[in-house]
C-alpha positions as CSV (number, residue, x, y, z in Angstrom):
1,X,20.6,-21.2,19.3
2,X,19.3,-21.6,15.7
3,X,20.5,-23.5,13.2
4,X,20.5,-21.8,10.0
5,X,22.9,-19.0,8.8
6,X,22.6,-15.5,10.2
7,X,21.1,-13.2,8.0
8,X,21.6,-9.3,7.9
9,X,19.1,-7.1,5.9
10,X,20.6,-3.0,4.8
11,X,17.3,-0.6,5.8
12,X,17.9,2.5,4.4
13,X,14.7,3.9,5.8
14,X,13.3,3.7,9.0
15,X,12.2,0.9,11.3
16,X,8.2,0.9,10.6
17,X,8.4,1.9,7.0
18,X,4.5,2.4,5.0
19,X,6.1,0.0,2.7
20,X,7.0,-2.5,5.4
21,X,8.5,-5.7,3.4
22,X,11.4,-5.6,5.3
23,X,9.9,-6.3,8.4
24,X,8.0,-8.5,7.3
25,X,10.8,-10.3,5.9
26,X,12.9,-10.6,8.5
27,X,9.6,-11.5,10.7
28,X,9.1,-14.2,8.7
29,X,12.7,-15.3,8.8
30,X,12.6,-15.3,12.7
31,X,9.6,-17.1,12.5
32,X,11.9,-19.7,10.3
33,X,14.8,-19.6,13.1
34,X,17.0,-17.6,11.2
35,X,19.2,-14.8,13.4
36,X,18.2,-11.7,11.7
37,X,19.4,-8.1,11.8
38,X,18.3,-5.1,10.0
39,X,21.3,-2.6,9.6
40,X,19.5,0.9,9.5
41,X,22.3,2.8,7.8
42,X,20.9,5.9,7.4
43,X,20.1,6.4,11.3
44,X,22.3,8.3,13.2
45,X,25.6,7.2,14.6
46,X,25.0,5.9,18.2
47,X,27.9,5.2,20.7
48,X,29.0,1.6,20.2
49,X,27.5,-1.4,21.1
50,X,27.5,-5.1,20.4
51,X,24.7,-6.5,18.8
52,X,21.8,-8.6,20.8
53,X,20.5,-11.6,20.0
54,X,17.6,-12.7,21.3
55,X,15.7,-15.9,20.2
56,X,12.1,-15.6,17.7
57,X,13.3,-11.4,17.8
58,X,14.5,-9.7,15.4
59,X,17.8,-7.7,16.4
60,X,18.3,-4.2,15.0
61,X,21.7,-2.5,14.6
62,X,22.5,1.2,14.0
63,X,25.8,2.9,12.2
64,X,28.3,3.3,15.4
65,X,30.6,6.0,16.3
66,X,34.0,4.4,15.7
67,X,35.6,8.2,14.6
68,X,35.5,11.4,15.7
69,X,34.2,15.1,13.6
70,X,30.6,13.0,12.8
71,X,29.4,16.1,11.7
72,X,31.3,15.6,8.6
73,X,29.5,13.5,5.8
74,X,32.2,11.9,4.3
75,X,32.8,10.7,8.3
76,X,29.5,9.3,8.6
77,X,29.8,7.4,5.3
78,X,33.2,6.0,6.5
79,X,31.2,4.9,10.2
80,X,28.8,3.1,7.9
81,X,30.9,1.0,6.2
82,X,32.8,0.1,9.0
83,X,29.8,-0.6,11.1
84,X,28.5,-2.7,8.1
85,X,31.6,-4.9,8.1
86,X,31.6,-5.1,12.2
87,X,27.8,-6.4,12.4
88,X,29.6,-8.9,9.5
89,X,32.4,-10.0,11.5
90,X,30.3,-10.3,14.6
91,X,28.0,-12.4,13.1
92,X,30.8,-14.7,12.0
93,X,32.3,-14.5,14.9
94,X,29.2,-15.7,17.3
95,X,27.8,-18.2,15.0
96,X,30.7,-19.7,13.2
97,X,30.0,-19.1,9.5
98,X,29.6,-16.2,7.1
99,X,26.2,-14.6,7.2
100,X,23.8,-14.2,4.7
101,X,23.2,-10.6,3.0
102,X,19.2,-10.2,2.2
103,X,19.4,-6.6,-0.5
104,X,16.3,-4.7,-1.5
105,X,18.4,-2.2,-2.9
106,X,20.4,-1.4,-5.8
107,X,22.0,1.8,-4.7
108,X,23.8,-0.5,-2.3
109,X,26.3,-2.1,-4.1
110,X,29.0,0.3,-2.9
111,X,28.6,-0.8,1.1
112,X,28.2,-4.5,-0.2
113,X,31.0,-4.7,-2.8
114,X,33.7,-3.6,-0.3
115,X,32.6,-5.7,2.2
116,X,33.5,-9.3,3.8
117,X,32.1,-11.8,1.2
118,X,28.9,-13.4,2.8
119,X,28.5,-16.8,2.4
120,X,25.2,-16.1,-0.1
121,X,24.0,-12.7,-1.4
122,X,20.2,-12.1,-2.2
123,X,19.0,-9.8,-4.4
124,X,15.2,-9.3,-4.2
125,X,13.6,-6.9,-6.4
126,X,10.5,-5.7,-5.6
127,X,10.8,-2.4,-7.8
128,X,12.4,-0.9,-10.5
129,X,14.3,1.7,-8.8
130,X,15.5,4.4,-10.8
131,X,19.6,4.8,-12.3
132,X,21.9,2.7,-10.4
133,X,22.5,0.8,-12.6
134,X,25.7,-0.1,-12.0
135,X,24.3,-1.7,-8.6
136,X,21.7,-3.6,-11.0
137,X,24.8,-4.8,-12.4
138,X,26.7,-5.9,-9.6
139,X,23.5,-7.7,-8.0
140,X,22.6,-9.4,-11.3
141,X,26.4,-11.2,-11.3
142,X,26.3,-14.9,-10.1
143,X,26.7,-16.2,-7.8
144,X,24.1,-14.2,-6.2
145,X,20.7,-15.7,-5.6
146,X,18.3,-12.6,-7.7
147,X,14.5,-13.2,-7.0
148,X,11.9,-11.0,-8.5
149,X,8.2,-10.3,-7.6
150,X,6.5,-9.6,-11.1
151,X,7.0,-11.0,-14.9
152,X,7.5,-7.2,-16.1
153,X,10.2,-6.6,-13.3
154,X,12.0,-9.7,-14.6
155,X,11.7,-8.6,-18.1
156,X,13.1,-5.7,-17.9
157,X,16.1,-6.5,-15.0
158,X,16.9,-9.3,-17.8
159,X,17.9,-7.0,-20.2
160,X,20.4,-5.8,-18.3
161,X,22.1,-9.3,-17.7
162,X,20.2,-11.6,-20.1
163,X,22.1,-14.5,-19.1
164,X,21.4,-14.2,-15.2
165,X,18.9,-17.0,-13.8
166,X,16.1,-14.2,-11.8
167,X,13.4,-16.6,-10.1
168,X,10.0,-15.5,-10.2
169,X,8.6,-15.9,-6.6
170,X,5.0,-14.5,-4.5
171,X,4.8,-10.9,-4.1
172,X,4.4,-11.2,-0.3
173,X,1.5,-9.0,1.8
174,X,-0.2,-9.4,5.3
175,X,-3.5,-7.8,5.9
176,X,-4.3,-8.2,9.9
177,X,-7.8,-7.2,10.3
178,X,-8.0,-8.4,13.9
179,X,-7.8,-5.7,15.9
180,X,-11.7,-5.3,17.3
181,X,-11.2,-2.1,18.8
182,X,-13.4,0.5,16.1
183,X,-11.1,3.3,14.5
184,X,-13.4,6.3,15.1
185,X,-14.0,6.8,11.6
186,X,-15.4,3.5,10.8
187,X,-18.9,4.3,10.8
188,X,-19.0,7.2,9.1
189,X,-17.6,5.4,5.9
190,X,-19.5,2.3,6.8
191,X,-23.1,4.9,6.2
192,X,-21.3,6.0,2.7
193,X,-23.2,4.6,0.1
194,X,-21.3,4.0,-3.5
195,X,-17.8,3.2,-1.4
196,X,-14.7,3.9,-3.7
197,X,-11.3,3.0,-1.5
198,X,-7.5,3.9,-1.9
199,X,-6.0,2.4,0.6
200,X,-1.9,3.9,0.7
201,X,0.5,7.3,0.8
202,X,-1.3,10.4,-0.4
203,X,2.6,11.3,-2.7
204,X,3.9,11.9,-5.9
205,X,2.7,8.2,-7.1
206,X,-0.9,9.7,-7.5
207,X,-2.1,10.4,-10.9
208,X,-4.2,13.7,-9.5
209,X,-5.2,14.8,-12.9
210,X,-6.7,11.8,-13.7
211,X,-8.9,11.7,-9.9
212,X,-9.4,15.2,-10.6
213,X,-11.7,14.6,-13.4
214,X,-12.7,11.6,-12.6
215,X,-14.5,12.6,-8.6
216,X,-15.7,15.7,-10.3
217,X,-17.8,13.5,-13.1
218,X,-19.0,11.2,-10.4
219,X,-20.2,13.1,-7.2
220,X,-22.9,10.4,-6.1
221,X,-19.7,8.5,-5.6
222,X,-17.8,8.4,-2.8
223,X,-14.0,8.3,-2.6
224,X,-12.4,7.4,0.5
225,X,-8.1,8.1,1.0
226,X,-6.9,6.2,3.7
227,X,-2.9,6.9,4.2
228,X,-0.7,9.7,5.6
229,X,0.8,12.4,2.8
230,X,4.6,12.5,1.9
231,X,6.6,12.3,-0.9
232,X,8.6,9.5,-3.0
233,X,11.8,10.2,-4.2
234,X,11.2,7.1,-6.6
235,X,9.4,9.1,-9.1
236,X,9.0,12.3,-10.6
237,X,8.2,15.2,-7.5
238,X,4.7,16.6,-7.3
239,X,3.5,19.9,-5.4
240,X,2.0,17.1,-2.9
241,X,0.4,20.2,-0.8
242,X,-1.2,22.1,-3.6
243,X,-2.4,18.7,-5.0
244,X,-3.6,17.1,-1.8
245,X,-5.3,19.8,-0.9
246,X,-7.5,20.2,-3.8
247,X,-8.4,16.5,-3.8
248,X,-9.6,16.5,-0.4
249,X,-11.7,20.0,-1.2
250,X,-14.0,17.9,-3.5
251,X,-17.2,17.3,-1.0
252,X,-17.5,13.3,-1.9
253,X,-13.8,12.8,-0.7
254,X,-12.9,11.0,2.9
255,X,-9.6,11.1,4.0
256,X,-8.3,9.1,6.8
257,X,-4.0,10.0,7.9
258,X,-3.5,7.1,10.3
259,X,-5.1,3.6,10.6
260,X,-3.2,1.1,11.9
261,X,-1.7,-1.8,10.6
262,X,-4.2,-3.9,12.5
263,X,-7.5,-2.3,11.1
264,X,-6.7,-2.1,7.2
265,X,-8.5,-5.0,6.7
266,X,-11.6,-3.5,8.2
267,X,-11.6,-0.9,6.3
268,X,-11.0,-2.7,2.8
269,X,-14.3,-4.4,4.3
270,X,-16.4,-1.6,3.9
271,X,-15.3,-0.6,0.2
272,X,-17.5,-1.8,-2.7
273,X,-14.8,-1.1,-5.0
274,X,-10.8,-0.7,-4.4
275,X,-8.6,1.7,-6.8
276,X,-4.4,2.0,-7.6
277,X,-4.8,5.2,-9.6
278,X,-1.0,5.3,-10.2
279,X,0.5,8.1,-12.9
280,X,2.0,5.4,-14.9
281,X,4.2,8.0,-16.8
282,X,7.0,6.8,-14.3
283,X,8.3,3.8,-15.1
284,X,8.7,3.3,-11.5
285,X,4.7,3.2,-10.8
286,X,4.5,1.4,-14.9
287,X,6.5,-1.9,-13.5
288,X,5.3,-1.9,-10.1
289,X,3.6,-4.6,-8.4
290,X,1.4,-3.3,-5.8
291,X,0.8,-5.2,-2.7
292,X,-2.2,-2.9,-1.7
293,X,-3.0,-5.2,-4.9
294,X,-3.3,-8.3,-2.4
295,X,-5.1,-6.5,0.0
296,X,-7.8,-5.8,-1.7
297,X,-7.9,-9.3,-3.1
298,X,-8.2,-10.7,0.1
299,X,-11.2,-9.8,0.9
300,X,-12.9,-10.1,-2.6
301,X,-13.5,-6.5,-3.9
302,X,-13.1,-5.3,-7.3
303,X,-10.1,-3.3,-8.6
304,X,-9.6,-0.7,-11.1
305,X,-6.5,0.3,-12.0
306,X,-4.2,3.0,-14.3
307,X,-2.1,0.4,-16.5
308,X,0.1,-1.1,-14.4
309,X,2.1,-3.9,-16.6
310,X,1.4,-6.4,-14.1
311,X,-2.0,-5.8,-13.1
312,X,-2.6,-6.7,-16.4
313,X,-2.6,-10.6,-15.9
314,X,-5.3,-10.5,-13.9
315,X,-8.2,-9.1,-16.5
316,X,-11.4,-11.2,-15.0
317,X,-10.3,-9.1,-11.6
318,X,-8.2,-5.5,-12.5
319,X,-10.0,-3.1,-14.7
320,X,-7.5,-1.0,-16.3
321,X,-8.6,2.5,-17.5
322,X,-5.8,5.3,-18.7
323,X,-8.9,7.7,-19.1
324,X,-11.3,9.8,-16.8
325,X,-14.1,8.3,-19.1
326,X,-13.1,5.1,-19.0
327,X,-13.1,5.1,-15.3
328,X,-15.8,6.0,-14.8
329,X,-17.7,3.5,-17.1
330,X,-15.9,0.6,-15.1
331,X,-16.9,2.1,-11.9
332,X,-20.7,2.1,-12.9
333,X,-20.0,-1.1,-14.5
334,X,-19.1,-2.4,-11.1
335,X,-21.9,-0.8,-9.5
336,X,-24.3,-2.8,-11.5
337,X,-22.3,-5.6,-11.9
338,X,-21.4,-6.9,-8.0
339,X,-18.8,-9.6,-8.0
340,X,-19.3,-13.1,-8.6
341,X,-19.0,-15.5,-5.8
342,X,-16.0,-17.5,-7.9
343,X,-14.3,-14.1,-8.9
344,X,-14.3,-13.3,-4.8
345,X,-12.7,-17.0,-4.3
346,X,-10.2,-16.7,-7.2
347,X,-9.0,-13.4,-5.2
348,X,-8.9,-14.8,-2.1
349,X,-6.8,-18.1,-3.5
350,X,-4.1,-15.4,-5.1
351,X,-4.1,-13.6,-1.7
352,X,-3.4,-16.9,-0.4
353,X,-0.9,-17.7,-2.9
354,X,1.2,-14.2,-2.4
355,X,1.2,-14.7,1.7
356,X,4.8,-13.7,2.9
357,X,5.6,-17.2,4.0
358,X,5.4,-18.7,0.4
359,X,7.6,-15.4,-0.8
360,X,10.2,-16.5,2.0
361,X,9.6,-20.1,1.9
362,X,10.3,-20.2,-2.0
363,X,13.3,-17.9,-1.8
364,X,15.0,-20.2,0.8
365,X,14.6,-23.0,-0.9
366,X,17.5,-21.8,-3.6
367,X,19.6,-21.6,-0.8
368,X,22.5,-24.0,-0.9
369,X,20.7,-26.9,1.7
């Protein structure tokens, strides 16, 4: 059995999210001998069960029908909470102590609040998700452990408790490019000359007007989307359709919907240059701190970016341009410019450096030992 506290992780979306730093976090933290769960709250209310353990797995647990009338919402909430505090008592119960709650989430602090008291809370920010700030609040309050990703995410989550300790640790990524089985698309964009590569959701995070312009001015260039369409409710909502559709009507666009996991790396191989052409007018996309970031890093490409606060630390790799024009003079600047063989190296070292194990290694460390 292992040794260390149980830990339980809140998922309010679903088990293989795009943005997957939940299971990666709790893959790490099996790979530490921690007993992990991930409590998926928002899935349906399944009859009830106890949860598994099984050794170097992570154990999932779902809301369980403990009431009657689950058609009701204010039921289903109720079965939540209740569920929550079961998996807690559960986990007490089987490995003799109080677990460990892992939060991503603000918006949680009315499950977590009401709950049994774990023996530590962590509160890792990763974004600046909008309002709840009344969650921020509650998270920010000692003795909670609060980690945070990025300088800019610290600056701001500090205004809101200025006297709260937040430890800056790694942002955390894995890129597995070792799946040798060719996606059928590969050498198509492997023939593209002048390879410009996004590699992440088609949503609302896209600043269209700006790629607009910009693939228009440029059509010896050739931009290549790699990531299914959808929409994110963390900033403001886009006609993803209308927008998406035009994009992919320019004739120098590629866009690939599904690659997986294994084969990112292959593709990022193939790109000359990579792009995060966020619409920084949400603060949410402003303070973010993109792990497609790390990615691209790892195999020594040259970004250009919108102005991301944080991207901004790293000006001998990140371009930043805010304008069509100014794009497109770093993109040709690129072009004629390749990469130095020390700028590739100092990418791959902060690749390195923001490898989920140091993320989880450092965050575990301010664990009471």
């Amino acid at each position: 059995m292992p040794t260390h506290l149980p830990i339980i992780i809140p998922e309010i979306y679903d088990k293989n999210p795009i943005c997957d730093y939940i299971p990666q976090t709790a893959k790490k933290l099996v790979e530490f001998d921690y007993p992990i769960v991930i409590f998926l709250l928002n899935y349906p209310a399944q009859k009830f069960t106890l949860p598994v353990f099984k050794p170097s797995e992570i154990t999932y647990y779902y809301p369980q029908k403990l009431l009657p009338l689950n058609r009701f919402d204010f039921i289903r909430q109720i079965q939540i909470y209740l569920s929550f505090n079961f998996l807690s008592l559960f986990c007490r119960f089987k490995f003799k102590t109080k677990p460990i709650y892992w939060i991503f989430y603000p918006h949680l602090h009315n499950l977590i609040k009401h709950s049994i008291r774990p023996d530590q809370l962590i509160y890792d920010i990763i974004d600046l998700f909008p309002g709840y700030t009344s969650g921020k609040k509650y998270f920010l309050t000692p003795p909670h452990i609060v980690t945070a990703i990025s300088k800019s995410l610290i600056n701001v989550y500090q205004k809101i408790l200025p006297s709260t300790k937040i430890h800056l640790v790694p942002q955390g990524f894995n890129l597995s490019s070792n799946d040798i089985s060719l996606h059928p698309k590969i050498n198509e964009i492997n023939n593209l000359k002048y390879k410009i590569g996004f590699i992440g959701a088609v949503n609302d995070r896209l600043d269209y007007q700006l790629l607009f312009k910009l693939i228009s001015q440029t059509p010896r260039y050739q931009y290549i989307f790699i990531g299914p369409f959808g929409h994110d409710t963390n900033v403001s909502p886009k006609p993803i359709e209308k927008l998406s559709k035009k994009l992919f009507s320019f004739k120098n666009v590629y866009h690939i919907d599904v690659v997986p996991k294994s084969q990112i790396g292959l593709f990022i191989n193939l790109f000359d240059i990579a792009i995060i052409p966020y619409d920084v007018n949400d603060n949410f996309n402003r303070l973010c701190y993109p792990m497609k970031l790390f990615e691209y890093f790892a195999v020594g490409i040259p970004v250009l970016s919108t102005p991301i606060e944080e991207l901004k630390r790293f000006p001998n790799l990140v371009k930043i341009g805010d304008t069509p024009h100014k794009w497109q003079s770093y993109l040709d600047y690129f072009f004629s410019h390749p990469i130095t063989l020390s700028q590739k190296n100092q990418a791959k070292k902060l690749a390195q450096d923001n490898s989920w194990k140091n993320k989880i290694s450092r965050i575990l460390k301010l664990l009471p030992q």
